[in-house]
N, C-alpha and C positions, 0 to 999 in steps of 0.2 A: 961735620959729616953726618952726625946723627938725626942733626936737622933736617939735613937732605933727603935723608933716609924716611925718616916718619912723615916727610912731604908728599913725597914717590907714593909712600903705603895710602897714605889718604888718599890721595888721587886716584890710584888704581881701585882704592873701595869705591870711591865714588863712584868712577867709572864700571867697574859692577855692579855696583846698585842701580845706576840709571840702565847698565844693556838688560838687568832682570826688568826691570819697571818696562823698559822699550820692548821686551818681548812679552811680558807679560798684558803689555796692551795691545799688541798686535795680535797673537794667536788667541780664537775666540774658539772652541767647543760648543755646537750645537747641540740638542739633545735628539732627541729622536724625535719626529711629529710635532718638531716646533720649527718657526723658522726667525732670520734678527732680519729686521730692514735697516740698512746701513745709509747714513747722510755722510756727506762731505760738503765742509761750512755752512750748512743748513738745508743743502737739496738733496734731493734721493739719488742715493751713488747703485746700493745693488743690494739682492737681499741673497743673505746665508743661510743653507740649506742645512742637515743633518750630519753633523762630521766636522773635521777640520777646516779650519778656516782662515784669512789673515784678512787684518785691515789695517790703512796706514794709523800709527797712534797720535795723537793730538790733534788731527787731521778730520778721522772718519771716527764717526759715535754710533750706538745702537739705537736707532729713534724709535723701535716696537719689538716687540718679543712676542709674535703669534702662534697661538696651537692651532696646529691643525690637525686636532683631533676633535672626536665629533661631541657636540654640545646638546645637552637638553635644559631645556629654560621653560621657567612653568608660566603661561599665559594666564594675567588675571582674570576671576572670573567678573563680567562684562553683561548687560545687560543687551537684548538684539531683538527685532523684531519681525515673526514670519511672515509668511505671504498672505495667510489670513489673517492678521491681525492679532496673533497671539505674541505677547510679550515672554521672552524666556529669558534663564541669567545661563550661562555658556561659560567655559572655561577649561584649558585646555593643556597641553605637555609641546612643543615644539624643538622639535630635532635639527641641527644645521652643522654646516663645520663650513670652514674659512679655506675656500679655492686658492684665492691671490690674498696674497697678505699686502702685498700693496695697494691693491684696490680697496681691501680691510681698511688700510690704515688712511690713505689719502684720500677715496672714496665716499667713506662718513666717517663723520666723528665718533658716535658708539655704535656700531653695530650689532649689540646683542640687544639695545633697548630699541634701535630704529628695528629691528626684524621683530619683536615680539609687538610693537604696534601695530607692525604691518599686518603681522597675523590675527590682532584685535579686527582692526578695519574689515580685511579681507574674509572672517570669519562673517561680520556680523551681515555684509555685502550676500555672501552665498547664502545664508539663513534667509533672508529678504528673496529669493528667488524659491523659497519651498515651504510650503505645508506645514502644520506642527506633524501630521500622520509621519510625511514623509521625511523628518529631522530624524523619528527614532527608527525605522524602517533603513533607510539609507545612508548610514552614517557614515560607511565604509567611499560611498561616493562623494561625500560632502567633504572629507578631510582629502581626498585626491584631489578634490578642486581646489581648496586650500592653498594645498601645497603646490601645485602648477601657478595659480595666480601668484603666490608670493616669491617661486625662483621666476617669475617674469617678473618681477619687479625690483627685486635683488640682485638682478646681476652685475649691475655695474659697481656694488657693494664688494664684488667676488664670495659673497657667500653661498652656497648651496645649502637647501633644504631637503633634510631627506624625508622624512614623514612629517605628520600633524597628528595629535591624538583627541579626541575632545573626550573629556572627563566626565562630564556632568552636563548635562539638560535639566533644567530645575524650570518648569510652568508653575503660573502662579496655583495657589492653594483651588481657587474655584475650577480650575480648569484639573489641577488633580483628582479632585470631588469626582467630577465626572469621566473623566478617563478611568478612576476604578470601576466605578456605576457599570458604564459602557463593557469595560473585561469581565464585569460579574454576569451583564445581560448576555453576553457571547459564548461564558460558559456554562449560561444556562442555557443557552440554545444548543452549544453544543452538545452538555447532556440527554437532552432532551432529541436531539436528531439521533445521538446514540441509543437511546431507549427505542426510539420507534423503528431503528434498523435490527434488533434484537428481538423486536415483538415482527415484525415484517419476515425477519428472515426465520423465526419460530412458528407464524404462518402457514412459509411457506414447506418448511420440515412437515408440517401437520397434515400438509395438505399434500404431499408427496409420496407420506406415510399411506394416509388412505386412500389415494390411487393406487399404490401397492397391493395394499390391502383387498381393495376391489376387482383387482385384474388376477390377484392369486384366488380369489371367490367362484369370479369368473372361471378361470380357468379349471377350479375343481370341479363346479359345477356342470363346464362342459364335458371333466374326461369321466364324471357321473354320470352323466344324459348320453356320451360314449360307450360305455359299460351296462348301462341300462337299457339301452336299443341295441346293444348285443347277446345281450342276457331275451332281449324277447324274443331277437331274430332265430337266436339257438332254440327255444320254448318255441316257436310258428315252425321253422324247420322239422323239430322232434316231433311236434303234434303232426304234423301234414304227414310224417315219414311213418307214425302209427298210424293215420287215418287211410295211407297205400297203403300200408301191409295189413290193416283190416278189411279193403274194398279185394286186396288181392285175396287172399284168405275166401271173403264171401263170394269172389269170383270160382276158385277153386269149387266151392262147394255146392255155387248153383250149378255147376256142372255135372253133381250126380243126383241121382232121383232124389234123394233123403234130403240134400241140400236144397233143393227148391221146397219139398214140403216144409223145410225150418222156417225158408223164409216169412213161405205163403202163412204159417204161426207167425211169426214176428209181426208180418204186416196187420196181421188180422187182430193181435194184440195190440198194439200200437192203435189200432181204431177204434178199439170200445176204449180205452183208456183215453183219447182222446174225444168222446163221444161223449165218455161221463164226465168229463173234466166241465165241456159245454154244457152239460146236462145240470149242472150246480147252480147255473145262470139263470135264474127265476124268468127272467126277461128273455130267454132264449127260446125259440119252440123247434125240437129236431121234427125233420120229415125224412122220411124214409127216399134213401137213394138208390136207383137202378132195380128199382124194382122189390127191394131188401130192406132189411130191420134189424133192427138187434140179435132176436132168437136168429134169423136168420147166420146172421156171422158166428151167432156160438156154435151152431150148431157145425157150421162150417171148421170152426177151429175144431173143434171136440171129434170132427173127423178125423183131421189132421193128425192129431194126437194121438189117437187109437192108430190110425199107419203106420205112426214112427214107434209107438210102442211095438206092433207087432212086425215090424221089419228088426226091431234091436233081440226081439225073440227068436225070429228066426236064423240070426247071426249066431246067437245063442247055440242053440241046438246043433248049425253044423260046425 
């Protein structure tokens, strides 16, 4: 009986250890961002995603274990040649992740070494279509070409490419020689454009200045010559307005007897004084006019004089 007994127990262990073994091969655990591609007897049955899973056991195997998370893989540096003729060494960073893992798996054999060739290739292809100017100027276009060319060539790999990065542009040493030379001449030219736009537009301050300067000149000058012909016009106005109020005055006064005799003195002085003034002029010879002479006019004035004395006497008196 006890025979029976410890047969029973074996057996039943057995038979727990093979249902753990039997579950234990069948239920698979994915992780996240990975996936299994499952065979059965050697051909591809199906591939398991992130999460629980089963597979028959003894039956279906995991034939790959893909990440599909994303990859960077460093492109060696490579030597390529531009469109002129300039030899460079290139070298690069390359980004991709794994779309179909079956295509991954069945598609190529390695896929992270056939994709970083392909980006050697396809690198050194686009370099050969540009310039060296235009490698370091446009880098930003040259790694999108990149990367287009090589998810068209990748696809049936099921990889996708998300960027290209290029690292390093290294031209040989004579060609450095002269691309400093060339950035030295450039920024002595541009110095040099910058100085003469500072002398140019100092110029032109200087010479803005003294149009300024000469329109403010001007312009004092004119409200001078302004001021100045008003200042005369006021002096010819005041002289003219003493010269009426002296003709009116002498008007008044030719009006009564004494006022004509002053005159008939005035005029009569005013002629020897002009007489002798002529009379100084060696080269001059006076002739007697209308009839008259000198003594003549004195005598005439010395009349005169005696009148007006004796008319201011008899004013006098009454």
């Amino acid at each position: 009986m006890d025979v029976i007994l410890s047969y029973l127990l074996s057996v039943q262990t057995l038979l727990l250890v093979f249902v753990i073994v039997l579950l234990k091969s069948s239920i698979k655990f994915v992780p996240q961002n990975r996936a299994y591609v499952i065979e059965r007897f050697g051909k591809y049955q199906s591939t398991k995603e992130a999460g629980l899973n089963f597979i028959v056991p003894f039956i279906d195997r995991i034939s790959a274990d893909r990440s599909l998370k994303e990859k960077a893989v460093d492109v060696p540096e490579q030597s390529a040649i531009t469109k002129d003729n300039i030899s460079l060494s290139v070298d690069g960073v390359l980004y991709f992740r794994v779309l179909d893992p079956y295509k991954a798996t069945y598609g190529i054999d390695d896929y992270v070494f056939a994709v970083t060739q392909l980006a050697q290739t396809t690198m050194r292809s686009e370099l050969g279509k540009m310039e060296l100017d235009k490698t370091f100027e446009e880098r930003d276009v040259l790694n999108t070409n990149i990367v287009a060319a090589i998810n068209e060539a990748a696809g049936p790999w099921g990889i996708q490419v998300l960027r290209y990065e290029i690292k390093d542009i290294v031209p040989p040493s004579s060609v450095m020689e002269a691309m400093e030379a060339q950035m030295k001449a450039e920024r002595v030219k541009r110095a040099q454009i910058l100085e003469s736009e500072g002398d140019r537009q100092a110029a032109i301050n200087r010479a803005e200045g003294e149009k300024a300067s000469v329109v403010l000149a001007a312009e004092a000058d004119k409200a001078e010559a302004v001021l100045r012909a008003e200042g005369e016009a006021k002096a010819i106005v005041a002289v003219a307005t003493a010269q009426a109020e002296a003709l009116r005055q002498v008007g008044e006064a030719a009006a009564t007897e004494e006022g004509q005799k002053a005159i008939q003195l005035d005029l009569a002085t005013k002629a020897i004084e002009a007489k002798l003034a002529i009379a100084k002029e060696s080269s001059v010879v006076l002739l007697p006019d209308s009839g008259t002479d000198i003594a003549g006019v004195v005598a005439q004035a010395t009349t005169i004089i005696n009148s007006l004395n004796r008319a201011k006497h008899d004013v006098v008196k009454r």
